[in-house]
C-alpha positions in Angstrom: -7.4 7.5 11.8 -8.9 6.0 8.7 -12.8 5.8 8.0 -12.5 4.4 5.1 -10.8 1.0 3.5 -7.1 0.2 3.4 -5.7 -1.8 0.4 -2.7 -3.8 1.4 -1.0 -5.8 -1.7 2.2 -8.6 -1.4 2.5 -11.4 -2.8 3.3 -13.1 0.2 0.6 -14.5 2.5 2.6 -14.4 5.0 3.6 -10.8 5.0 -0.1 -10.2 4.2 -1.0 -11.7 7.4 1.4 -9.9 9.7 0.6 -6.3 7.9 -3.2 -7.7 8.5 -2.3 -7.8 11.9 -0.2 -4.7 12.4 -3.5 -3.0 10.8 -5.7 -4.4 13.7 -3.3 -3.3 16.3 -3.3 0.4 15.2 -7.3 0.5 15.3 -7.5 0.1 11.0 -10.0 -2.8 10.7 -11.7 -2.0 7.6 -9.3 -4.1 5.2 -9.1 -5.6 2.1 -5.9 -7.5 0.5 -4.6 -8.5 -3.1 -1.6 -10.6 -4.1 -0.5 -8.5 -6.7 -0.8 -5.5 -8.8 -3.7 -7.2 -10.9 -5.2 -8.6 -8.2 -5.3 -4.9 -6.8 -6.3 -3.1 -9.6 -9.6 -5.9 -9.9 -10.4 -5.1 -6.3 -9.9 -1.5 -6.6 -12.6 -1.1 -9.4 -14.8 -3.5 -7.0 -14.8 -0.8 -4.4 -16.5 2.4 -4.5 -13.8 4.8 -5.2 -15.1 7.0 -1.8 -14.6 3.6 -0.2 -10.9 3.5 -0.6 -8.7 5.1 2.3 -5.2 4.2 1.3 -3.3 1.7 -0.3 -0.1 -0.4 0.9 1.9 -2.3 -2.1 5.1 -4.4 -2.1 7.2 -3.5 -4.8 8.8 -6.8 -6.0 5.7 -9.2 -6.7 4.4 -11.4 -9.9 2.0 -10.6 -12.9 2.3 -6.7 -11.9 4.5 -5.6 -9.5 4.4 -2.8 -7.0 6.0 0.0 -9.7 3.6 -1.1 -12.3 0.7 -1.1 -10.0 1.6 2.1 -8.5 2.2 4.0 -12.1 -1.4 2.8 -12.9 -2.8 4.2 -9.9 -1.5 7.4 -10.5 -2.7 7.7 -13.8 -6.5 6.4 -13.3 -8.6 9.4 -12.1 -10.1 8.4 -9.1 -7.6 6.7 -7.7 -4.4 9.4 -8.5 -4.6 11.0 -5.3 -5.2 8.7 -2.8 -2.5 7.9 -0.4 -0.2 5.4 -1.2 3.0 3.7 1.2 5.5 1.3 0.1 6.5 -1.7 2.0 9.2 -3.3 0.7 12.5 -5.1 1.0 14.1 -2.9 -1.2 16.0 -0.3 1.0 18.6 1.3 -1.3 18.4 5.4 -1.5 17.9 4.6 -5.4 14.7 2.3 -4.7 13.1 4.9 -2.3 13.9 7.9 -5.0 12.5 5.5 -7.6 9.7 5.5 -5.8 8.7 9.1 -5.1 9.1 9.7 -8.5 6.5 7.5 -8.6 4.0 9.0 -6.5 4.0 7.0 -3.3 3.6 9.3 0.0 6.0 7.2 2.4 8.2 3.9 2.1 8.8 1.7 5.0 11.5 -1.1 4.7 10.6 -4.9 5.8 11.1 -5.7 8.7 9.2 -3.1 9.9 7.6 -2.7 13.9 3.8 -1.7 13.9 5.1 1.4 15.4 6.9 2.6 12.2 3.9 1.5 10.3 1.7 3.5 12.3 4.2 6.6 12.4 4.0 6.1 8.2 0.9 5.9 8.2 0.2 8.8 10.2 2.2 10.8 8.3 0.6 10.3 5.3 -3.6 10.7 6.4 -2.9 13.9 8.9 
């Protein structure tokens, strides 16, 4: 599915535990998490840029939130094509517009079942 490492971002450690977990259960092991946009970004220019799969970012989140983060992303050359899925509260037609506009390549509303996350994710590495 994915060779490479997936970049999941939320400020909650909860949430980051249970997409941790929904990861694991679709076969995506290689992982690596941040707590916000900032965090991300740091982590991002840790890794390799060939070592970087896909990213998964909350939207609503502190310091740098998941609009910010994403409109960096997209303008940083290495990085402005790599996959990127939303998963976020925010369900409102005008939130997942927002969001294309953006750049991201699928949007997932919390709660979400590991199948939909799979499905999403799917979708957006085939």
């Amino acid at each position: 599915m994915i060779d490479k490492t997936v970049l999941y971002v939320d400020d909650s450690p909860t949430m980051r535990r249970i997409i941790q977990n929904a990861l694991s259960r679709i076969g995506i092991t290689n992982t690596i998490e941040a707590e916000n946009g900032k965090d991300a970004l740091a982590k991002l220019s840790e890794l390799a840029e060939s070592n970087v799969g896909m990213i998964i970012t909350d939207w609503n989140m502190p310091e740098m939130n998941g609009e910010e983060f994403v409109r960096v992303v997209r303008e940083t050359e290495p990085y402005k094509n790599l996959p990127i899925l939303m998963v976020t509260t925010r369900g409102m037609k005008d939130d997942v517009m927002t969001a294309i506009k953006l750049g991201v390549n699928g949007y997932v509303v919390k709660p979400f079942t590991v199948d939909v996350l799979k499905s999403k994710i799917m979708d957006i590495v085939s």
